[in-house]
GUVO-709555 format. One record per atom (N, C-alpha, C): residue number from 1; residue in three letters; chain; atom name; y negated, z negated, x. Coordinates in pm, 1 decimal. Each point is the difference from the previous one (the first is absolute). Example, Ala and Ser with C-alpha at 12.3 -4.5 7.8 and 13.67 -1.06 7.14 Angstrom:
# GUVO-709555
<1 'ALA' 'A' 'N' <569.0 -780.0 1319.0>>
<1 'ALA' 'A' 'CA' <-119.0 0.0 -89.0>>
<1 'ALA' 'A' 'C' <-120.0 0.0 90.0>>
<2 'SER' 'A' 'N' <-105.0 72.0 -35.0>>
<2 'SER' 'A' 'CA' <-119.0 -6.0 82.0>>
<2 'SER' 'A' 'C' <-109.0 -73.0 -77.0>>
END
This chain:
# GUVO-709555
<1 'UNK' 'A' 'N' <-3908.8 6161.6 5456.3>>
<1 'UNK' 'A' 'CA' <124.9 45.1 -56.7>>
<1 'UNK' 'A' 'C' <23.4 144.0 41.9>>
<2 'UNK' 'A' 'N' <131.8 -5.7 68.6>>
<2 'UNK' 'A' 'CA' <31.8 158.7 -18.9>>
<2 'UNK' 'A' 'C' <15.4 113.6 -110.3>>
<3 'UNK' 'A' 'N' <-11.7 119.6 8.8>>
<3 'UNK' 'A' 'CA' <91.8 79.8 -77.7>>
<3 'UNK' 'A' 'C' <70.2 130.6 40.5>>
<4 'UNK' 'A' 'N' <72.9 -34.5 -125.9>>
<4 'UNK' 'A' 'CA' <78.8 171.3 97.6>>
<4 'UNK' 'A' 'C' <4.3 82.7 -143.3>>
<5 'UNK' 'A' 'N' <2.8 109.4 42.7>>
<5 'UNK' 'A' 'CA' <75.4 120.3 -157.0>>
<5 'UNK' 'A' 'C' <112.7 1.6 -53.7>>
<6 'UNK' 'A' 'N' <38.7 24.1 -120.9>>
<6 'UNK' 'A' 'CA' <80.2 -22.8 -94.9>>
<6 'UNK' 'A' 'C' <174.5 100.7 112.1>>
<7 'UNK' 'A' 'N' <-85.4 96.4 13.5>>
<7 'UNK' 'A' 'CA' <130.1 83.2 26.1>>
<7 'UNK' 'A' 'C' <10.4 -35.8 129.8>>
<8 'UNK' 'A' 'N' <-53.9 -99.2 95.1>>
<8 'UNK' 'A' 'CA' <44.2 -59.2 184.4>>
<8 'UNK' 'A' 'C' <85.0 -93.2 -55.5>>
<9 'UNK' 'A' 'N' <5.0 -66.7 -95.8>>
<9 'UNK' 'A' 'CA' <59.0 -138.2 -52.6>>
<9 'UNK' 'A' 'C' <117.8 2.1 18.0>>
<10 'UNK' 'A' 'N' <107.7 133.2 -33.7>>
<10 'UNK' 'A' 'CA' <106.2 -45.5 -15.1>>
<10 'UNK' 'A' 'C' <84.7 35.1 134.0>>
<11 'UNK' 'A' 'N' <-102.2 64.8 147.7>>
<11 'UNK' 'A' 'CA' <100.2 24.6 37.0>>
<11 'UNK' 'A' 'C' <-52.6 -130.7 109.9>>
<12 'UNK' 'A' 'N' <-79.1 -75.8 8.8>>
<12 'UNK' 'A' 'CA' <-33.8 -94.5 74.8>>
<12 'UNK' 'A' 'C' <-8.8 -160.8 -74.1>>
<13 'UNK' 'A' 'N' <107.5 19.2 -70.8>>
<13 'UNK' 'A' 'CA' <-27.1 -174.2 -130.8>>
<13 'UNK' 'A' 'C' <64.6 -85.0 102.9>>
<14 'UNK' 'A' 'N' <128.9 0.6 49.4>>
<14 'UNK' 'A' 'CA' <6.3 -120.9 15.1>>
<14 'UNK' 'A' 'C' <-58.4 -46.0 157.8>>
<15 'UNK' 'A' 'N' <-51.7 109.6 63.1>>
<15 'UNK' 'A' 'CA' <-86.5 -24.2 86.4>>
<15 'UNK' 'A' 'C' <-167.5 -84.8 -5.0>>
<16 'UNK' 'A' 'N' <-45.8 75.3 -113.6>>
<16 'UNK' 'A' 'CA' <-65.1 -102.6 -43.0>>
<16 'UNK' 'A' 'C' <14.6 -139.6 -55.4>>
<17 'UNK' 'A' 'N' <61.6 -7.1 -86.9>>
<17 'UNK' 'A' 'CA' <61.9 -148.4 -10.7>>
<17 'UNK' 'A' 'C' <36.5 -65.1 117.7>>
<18 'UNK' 'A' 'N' <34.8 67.2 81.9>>
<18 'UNK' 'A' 'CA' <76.0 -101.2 118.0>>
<18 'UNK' 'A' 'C' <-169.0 -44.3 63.2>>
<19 'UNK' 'A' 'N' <-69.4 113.2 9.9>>
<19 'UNK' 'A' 'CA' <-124.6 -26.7 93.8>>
<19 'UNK' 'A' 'C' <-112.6 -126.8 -132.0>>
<20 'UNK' 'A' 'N' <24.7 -16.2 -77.1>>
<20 'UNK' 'A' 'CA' <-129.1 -60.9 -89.8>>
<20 'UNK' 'A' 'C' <84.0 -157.1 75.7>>
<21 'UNK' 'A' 'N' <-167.7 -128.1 9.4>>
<21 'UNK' 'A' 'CA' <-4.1 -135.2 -37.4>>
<21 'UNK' 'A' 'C' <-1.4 -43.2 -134.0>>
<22 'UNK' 'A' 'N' <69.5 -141.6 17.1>>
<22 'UNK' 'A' 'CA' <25.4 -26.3 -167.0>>
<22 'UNK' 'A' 'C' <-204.9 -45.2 -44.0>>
<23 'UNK' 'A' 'N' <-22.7 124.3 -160.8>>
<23 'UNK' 'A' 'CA' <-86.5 -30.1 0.5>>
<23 'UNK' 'A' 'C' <-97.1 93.9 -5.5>>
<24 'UNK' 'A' 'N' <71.9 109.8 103.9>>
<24 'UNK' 'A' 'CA' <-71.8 118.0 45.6>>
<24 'UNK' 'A' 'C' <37.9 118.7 -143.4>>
<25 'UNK' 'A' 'N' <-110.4 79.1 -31.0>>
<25 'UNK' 'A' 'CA' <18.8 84.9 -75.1>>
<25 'UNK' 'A' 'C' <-22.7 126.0 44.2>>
<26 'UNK' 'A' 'N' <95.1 131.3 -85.0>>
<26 'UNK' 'A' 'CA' <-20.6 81.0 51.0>>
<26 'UNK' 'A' 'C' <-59.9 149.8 -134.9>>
<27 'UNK' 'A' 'N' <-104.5 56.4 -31.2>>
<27 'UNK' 'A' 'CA' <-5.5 68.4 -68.7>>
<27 'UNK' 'A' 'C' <73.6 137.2 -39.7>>
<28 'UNK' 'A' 'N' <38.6 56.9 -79.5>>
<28 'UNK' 'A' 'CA' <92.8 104.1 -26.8>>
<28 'UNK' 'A' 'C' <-89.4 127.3 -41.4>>
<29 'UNK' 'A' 'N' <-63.6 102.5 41.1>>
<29 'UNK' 'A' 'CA' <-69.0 120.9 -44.3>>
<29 'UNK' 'A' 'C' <46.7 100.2 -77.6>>
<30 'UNK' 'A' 'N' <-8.4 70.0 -86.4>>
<30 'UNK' 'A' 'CA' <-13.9 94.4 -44.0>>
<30 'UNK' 'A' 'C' <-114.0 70.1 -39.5>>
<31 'UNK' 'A' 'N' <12.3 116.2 41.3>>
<31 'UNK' 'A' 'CA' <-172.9 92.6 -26.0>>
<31 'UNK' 'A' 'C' <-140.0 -45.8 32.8>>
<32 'UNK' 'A' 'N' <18.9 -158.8 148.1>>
<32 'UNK' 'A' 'CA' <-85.0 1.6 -38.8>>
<32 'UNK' 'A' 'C' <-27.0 -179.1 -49.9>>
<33 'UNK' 'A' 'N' <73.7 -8.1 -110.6>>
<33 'UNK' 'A' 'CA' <23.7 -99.9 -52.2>>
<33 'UNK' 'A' 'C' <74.7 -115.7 24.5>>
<34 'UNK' 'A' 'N' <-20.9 -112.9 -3.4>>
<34 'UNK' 'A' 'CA' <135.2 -122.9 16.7>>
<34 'UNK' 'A' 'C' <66.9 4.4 -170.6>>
<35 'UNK' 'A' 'N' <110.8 57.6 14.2>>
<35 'UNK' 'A' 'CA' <120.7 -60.1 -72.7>>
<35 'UNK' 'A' 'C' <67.1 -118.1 12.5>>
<36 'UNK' 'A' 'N' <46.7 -28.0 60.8>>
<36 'UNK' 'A' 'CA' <53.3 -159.5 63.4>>
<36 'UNK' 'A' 'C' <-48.0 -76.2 129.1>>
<37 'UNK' 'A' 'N' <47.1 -132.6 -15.8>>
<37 'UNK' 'A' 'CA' <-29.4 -119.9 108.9>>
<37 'UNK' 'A' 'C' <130.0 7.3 27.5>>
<38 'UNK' 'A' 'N' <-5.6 -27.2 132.0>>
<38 'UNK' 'A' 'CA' <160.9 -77.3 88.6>>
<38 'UNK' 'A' 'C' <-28.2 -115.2 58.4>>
<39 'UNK' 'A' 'N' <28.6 -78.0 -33.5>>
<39 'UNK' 'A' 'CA' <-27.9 -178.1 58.4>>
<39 'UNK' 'A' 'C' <104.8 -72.9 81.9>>
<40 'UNK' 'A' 'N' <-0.1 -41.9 94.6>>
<40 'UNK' 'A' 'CA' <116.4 -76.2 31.2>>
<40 'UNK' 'A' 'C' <-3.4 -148.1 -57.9>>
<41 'UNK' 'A' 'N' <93.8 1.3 -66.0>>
<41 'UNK' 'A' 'CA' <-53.0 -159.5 -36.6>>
<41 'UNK' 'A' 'C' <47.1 -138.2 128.0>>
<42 'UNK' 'A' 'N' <-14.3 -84.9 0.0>>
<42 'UNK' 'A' 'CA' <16.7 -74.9 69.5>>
<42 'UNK' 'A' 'C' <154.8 -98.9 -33.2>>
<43 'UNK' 'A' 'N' <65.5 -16.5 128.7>>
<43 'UNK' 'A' 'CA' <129.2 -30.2 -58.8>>
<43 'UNK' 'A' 'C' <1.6 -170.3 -33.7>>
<44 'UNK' 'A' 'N' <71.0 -10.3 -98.1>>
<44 'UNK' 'A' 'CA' <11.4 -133.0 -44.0>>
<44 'UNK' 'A' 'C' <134.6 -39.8 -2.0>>
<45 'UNK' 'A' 'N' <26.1 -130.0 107.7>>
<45 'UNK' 'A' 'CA' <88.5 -52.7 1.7>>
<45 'UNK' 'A' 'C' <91.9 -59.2 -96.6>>
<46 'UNK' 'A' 'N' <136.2 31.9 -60.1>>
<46 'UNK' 'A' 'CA' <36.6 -8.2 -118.1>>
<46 'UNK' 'A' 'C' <-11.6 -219.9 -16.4>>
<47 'UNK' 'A' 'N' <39.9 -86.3 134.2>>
<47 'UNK' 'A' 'CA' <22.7 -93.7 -23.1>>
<47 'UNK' 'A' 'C' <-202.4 -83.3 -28.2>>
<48 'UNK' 'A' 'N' <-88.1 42.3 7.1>>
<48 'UNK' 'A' 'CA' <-99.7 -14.9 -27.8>>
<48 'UNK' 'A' 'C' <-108.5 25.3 -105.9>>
<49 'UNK' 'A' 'N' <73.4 113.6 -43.0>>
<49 'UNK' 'A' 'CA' <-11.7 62.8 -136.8>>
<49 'UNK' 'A' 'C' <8.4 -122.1 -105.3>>
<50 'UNK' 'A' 'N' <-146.0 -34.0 -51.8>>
<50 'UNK' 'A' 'CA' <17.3 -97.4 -133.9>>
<50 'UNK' 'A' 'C' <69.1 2.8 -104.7>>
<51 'UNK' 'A' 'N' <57.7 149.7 -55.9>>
<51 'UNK' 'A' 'CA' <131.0 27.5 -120.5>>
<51 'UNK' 'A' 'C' <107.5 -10.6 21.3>>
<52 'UNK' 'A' 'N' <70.6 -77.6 -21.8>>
<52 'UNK' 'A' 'CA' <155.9 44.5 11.9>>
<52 'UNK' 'A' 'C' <88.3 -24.8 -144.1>>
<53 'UNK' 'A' 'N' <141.1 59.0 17.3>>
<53 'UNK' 'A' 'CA' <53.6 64.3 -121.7>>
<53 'UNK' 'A' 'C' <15.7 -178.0 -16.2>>
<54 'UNK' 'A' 'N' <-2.0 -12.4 -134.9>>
<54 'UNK' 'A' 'CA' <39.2 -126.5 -76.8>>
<54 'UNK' 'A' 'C' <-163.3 -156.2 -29.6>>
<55 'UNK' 'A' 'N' <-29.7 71.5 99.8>>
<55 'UNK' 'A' 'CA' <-145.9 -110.5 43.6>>
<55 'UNK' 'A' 'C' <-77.0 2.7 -125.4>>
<56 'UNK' 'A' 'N' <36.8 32.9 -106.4>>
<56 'UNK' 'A' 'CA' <-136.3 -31.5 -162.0>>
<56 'UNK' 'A' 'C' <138.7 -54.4 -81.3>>
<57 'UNK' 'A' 'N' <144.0 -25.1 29.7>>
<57 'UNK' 'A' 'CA' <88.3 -96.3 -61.7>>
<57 'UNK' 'A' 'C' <-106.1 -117.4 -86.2>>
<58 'UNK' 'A' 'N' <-7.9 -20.7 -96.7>>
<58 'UNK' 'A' 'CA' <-29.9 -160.1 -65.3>>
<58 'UNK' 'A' 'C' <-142.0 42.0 -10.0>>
<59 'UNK' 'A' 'N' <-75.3 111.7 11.0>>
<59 'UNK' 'A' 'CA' <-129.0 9.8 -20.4>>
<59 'UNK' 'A' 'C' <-47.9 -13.9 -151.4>>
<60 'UNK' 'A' 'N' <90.2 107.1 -79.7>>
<60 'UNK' 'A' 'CA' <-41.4 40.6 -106.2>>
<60 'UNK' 'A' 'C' <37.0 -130.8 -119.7>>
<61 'UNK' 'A' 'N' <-77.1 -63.9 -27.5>>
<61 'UNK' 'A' 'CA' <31.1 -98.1 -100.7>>
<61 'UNK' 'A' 'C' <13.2 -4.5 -146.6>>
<62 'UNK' 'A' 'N' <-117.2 124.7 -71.1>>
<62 'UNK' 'A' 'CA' <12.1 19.2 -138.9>>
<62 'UNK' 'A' 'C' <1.2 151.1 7.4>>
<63 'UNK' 'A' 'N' <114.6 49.9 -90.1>>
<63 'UNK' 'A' 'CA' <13.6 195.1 -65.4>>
<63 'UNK' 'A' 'C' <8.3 -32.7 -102.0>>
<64 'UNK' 'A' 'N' <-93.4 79.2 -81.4>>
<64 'UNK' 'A' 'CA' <-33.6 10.2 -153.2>>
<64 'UNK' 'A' 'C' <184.5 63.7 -33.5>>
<65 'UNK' 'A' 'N' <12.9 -38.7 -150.4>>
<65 'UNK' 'A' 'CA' <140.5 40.3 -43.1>>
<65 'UNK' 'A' 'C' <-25.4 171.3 -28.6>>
<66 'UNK' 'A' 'N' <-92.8 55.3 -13.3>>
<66 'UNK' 'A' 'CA' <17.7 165.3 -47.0>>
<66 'UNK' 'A' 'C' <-127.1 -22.2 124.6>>
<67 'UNK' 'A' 'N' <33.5 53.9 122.3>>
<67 'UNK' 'A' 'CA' <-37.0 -6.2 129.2>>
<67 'UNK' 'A' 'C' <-7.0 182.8 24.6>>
<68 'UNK' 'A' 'N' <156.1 12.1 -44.8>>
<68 'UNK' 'A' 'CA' <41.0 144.8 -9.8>>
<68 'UNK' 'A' 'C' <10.2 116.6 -103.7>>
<69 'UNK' 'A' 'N' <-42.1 -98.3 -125.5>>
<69 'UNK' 'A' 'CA' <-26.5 108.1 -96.6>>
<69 'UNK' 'A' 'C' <-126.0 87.7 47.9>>
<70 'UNK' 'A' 'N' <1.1 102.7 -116.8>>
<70 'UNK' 'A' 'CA' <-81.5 119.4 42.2>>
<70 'UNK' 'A' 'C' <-158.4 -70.3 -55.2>>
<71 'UNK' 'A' 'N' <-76.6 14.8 31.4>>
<71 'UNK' 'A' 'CA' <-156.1 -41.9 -59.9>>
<71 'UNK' 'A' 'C' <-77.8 92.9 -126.2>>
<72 'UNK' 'A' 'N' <-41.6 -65.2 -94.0>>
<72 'UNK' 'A' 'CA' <-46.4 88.7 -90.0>>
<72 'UNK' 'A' 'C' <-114.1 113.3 85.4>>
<73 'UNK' 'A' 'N' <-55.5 -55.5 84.7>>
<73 'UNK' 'A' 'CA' <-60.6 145.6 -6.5>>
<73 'UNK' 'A' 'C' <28.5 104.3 90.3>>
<74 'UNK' 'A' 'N' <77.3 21.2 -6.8>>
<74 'UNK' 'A' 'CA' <100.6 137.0 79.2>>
<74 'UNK' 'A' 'C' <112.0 83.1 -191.1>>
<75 'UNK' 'A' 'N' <49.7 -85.9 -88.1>>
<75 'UNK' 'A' 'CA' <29.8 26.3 -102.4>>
<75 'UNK' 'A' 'C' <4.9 129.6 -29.0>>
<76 'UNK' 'A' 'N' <-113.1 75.6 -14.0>>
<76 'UNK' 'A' 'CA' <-53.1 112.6 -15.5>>
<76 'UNK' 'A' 'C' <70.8 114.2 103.8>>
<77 'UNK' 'A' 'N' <54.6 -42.1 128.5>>
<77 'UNK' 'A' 'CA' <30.8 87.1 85.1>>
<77 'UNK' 'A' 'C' <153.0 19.4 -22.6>>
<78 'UNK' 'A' 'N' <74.9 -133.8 -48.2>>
<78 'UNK' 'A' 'CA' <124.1 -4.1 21.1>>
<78 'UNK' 'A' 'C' <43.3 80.1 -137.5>>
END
């Protein structure tokens, strides 16, 4: 894994991003230290993607009737 310093980051970001594989991480320094990860994630094709909007239609079969009331033990907070 690479890294670079906190204060190279901003004037070389989207250079880095352009240069990372999906997958590839990149460490973020300060003092010394890693503050952050930069990851490329890997792209996922939206038509292959197992979620789509509407796809849990007819899932849910039983909701309790006070589903949405508040629960006694929170009481104390409200």
């Amino acid at each position: 894994m690479n890294e670079v310093a906190l204060n190279d980051v901003g004037s070389i970001f989207k250079d880095l991003i352009a240069g990372l594989r999906p997958g590839e991480e990149v460490g973020v320094l300060q003092d010394g230290e890693r503050v952050a990860t930069i990851r490329k994630e890997e792209h996922r094709d939206a038509a292959t993607y197992p979620c789509k909007a509407g796809s849990a239609k007819g899932k849910i079969l039983y909701m309790a009737d006070d589903f949405d009331a508040p629960l006694d033990d929170f009481a104390e907070y409200m």
